[in-house]
C-alpha positions, 0 to 999 in steps of 0.5 A: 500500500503506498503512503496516499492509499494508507491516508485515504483508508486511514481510520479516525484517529486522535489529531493534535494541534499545534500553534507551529509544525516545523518540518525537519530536525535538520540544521534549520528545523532546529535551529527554529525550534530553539528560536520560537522557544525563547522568542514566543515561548507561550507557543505550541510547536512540534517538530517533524522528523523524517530520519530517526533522529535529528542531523538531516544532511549530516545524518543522511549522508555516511559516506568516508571523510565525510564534512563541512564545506563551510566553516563552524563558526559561520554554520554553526548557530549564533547562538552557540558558541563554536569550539573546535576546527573550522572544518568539522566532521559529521560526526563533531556537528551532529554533537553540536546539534545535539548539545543544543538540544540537550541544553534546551529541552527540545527533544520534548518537541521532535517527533522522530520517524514521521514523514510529512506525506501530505499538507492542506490548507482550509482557509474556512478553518484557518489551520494546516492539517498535516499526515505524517506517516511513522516510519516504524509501523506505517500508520499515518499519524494527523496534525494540525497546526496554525502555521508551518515553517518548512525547514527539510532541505532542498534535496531528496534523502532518500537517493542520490542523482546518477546520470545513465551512462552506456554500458552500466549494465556491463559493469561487473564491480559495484556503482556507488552514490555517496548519498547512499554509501553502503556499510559493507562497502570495502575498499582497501587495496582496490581501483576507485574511480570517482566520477565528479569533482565537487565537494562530496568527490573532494572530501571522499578522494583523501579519505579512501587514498590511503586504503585505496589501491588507486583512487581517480578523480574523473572530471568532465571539468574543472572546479575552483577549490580554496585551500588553507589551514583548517585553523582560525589563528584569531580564535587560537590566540583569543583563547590563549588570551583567556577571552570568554567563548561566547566573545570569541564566537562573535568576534571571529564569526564576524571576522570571517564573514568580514572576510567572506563578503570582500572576498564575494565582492571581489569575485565580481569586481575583479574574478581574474583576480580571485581566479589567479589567487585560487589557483595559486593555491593549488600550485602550492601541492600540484605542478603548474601543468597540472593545474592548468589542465585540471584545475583552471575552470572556465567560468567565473569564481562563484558560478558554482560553489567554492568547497575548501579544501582543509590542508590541502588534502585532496591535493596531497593525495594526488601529489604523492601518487595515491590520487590521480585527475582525468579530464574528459568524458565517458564513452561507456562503461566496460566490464572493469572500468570506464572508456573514455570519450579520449579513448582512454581506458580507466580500470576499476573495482568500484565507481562512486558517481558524487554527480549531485543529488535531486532538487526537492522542493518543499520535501516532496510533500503533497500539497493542497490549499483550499482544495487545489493541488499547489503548483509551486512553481507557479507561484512567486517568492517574497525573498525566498521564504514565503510564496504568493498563494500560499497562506501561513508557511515559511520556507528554510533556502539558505545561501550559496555563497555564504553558510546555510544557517546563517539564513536559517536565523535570520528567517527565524527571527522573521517567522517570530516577529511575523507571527508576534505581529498577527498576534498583537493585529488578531489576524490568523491568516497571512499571505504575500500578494503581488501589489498594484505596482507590481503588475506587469513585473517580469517574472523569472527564473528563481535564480539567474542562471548566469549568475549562479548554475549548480547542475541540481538546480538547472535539473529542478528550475522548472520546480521552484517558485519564480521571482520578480524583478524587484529586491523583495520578490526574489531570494538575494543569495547577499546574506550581508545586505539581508542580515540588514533588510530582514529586520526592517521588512515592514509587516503592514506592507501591501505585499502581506495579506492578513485575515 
């Protein structure tokens, strides 16, 4: 029976009601937990959670050498302080999000083993009514709430994006995708080729090159990299200093994102030199013949996202022999290997596709509001988080350039003085509306694709809302000029409907 068949035959059973249902116990759900707990703590709130327990991507995703791309101390919550490297493992953020939910009661607050299969709105009643079903027993599980604050990601969990290439079929050893990496995965003393050269490739190359026989970077082409020392010598010295945690938080966390957004804004102003800076880099570990084939991208800095490379591990790997680069494209995959379209053969025990993942919008949900399937794509964003047609719900979509989370507590202290504002006018129902000076107003793509063109989201365009051509109708993706704007967002504006 699927999850739609089990809510149509489901019996009458007891409903809780809630003023807030988040989705997600990933990095943003509960970091909205902690926010509405100690901004609106009168309020009732459950959380949703899909996975048997909280991490969301940093649970999904088990794959060797698996971490951040980000620094703690910007993805990390403001308001926790972060005490170890920069760079963490899953493993020392899951800690983290623990703590936080430890030292703040909210597990009281999660539901774990409960997928949100279904979400209506009636405008009659004024609520959501959400089924979930528990992933332990299959049966579905029915909640209503006020309102809902979308905080699931922007990826299907449950299987990674492979390409089909000729001649998978005729593969003898094991295809892998990293969002599904199996336990009994062994690869010590084998060929591993790894097709793909983002951040999940970076990170898996120098986890298994040692075990490995041989591990090979397969790239159609090349990506920028930052390389660097995964310390943060202010915090090292501040602490040295004795400075309090809490202080030495704010300070470097200020500091970085100081550093990030020149180095932003440089990489419009001036990308050849943000360019020569990135590749120099990489000449500190690879010769510069290898850095030019490999290495030397043909777009822009930022065009796609920049992963850090702590150490220069990747590049270590590849500069003692245990990692190689391949530049070109797959003809087919054979028997033991991949030929390539240079006519080139690649041998191989085992092929990880780190190819990307499937965009999901709003978690794969079935929506309905007032009785009429959502088209999300059909309708327009204001700034990134809410959606014309939709009433009370508030969507999670963190930065590119910048960290997720960073987004996620700003759209948290938004969600808290909006629903503090209906409060205080008596209002029970808020939607954003096109205005009569926005009539006409182009309506486009949710992001530029020149501006920013990850292979996800040109896969899943067609599933995002679209955008306007004016600031408060599009997702900015400028954390420096929203960390600004979104307190000063006017919430009597015409572009918010009340009832």
């Amino acid at each position: 029976m699927t999850a739609m068949e089990a809510l149509k035959s489901r019996k009458a059973a007891a409903v809780e009601h809630f003023d807030v249902l988040i989705a997600g116990a990933g990095i943003s759900g509960v970091g909205g937990a902690y926010h509405l707990g100690k901004q609106m703590p009168d309020t009732s709130y459950v959380v949703l959670e899909a996975q048997a327990s909280y991490g969301g991507t940093w649970r999904t995703h088990r794959y060797p050498g698996i971490r951040s791309d980000s620094d703690l101390y910007t993805f990390g919550y403001r308001f926790k302080p972060w005490v170890g490297p920069p760079i963490a493992t899953a493993a020392e953020i899951l800690k983290y999000m623990g703590d936080v939910i430890d030292e703040n009661d909210l597990a009281r607050h999660i539901r774990y083993g409960h997928k949100i299969i279904h979400a209506a709105w009636s405008s009659d009643d004024n609520r959501w009514t959400i089924d979930a079903i528990a992933t332990d027993s299959g049966d579905i599980r029915r909640f209503t709430a006020n309102f809902l604050w979308m905080c699931q990601g922007y990826y299907a969990h449950d299987e990674g994006y492979t390409p089909e290439w000729p001649g998978m079929g005729d593969f003898k050893g094991r295809i892998v995708h990293p969002q599904s990496w199996p336990d009994d995965l062994d690869t010590k003393g084998r060929n591993v080729v790894v097709i793909g050269s983002g951040a999940t490739a970076a990170t898996l190359i120098p986890a298994m090159a040692g075990d490995c026989r041989h591990v090979t970077m397969l790239q159609r082409s090349p990506t920028f990299f930052r390389t660097g020392r995964n310390v943060v010598e202010l915090a090292d010295t501040l602490r040295q200093l004795q400075v309090n945690e809490d202080w030495i938080h704010e300070i470097v966390r200020r500091k970085l994102l100081f550093d990030q957004d020149t180095f932003t804004r440089m990489s419009f102003d001036d990308p050849e030199r943000v360019k020569n800076e990135l590749l120099m880099g990489v000449k500190a570990f690879l010769q510069p013949d290898d850095v030019e084939k490999h290495f030397t991208p043909s777009y822009r800095p930022w065009r796609q996202r920049i992963a850090f490379i702590p150490d220069g591990d990747l590049f270590e790997s590849i500069k003692s022999g245990q990692a190689s680069v391949v530049t070109d494209e797959i003809e087919t995959f054979t028997a033991d290997g991949i030929k390539l379209k240079s006519g080139a053969t690649l041998p191989a025990d085992i092929i990880v596709t780190a190819t990307g993942f499937h965009l999901s919008a709003l978690g794969g949900i079935d929506f309905v509001v007032d009785g009429k399937p959502l088209a999300f794509g059909d309708t327009v964003t204001y700034r990134g988080m809410m959606f014309t047609g939709v009433p009370n719900m508030v969507w999670v979509f963190g930065y590119f350039r910048a960290s997720w989370t960073l987004r996620a507590d700003l759209v948290a202290d938004f969600v808290c003085r909006l629903l503090t504002h209906m409060r205080d006018k008596g209002a029970h129902q808020v939607m954003p509306v096109l205005r009569p000076e926005d009539a006409g107003m182009p309506l486009l793509p949710w992001i530029d694709p020149e501006d920013f063109n990850p292979g996800y989201l040109m896969r899943g365009m067609h599933l995002l809302p679209k955008r306007g051509a004016k600031p408060e109708w599009q997702h900015s993706q400028n954390y420096w000029r929203e960390k600004d704007q979104f307190p000063l967002i006017d919430l009597d504006d015409p572009a918010f409907a009340y009832r």
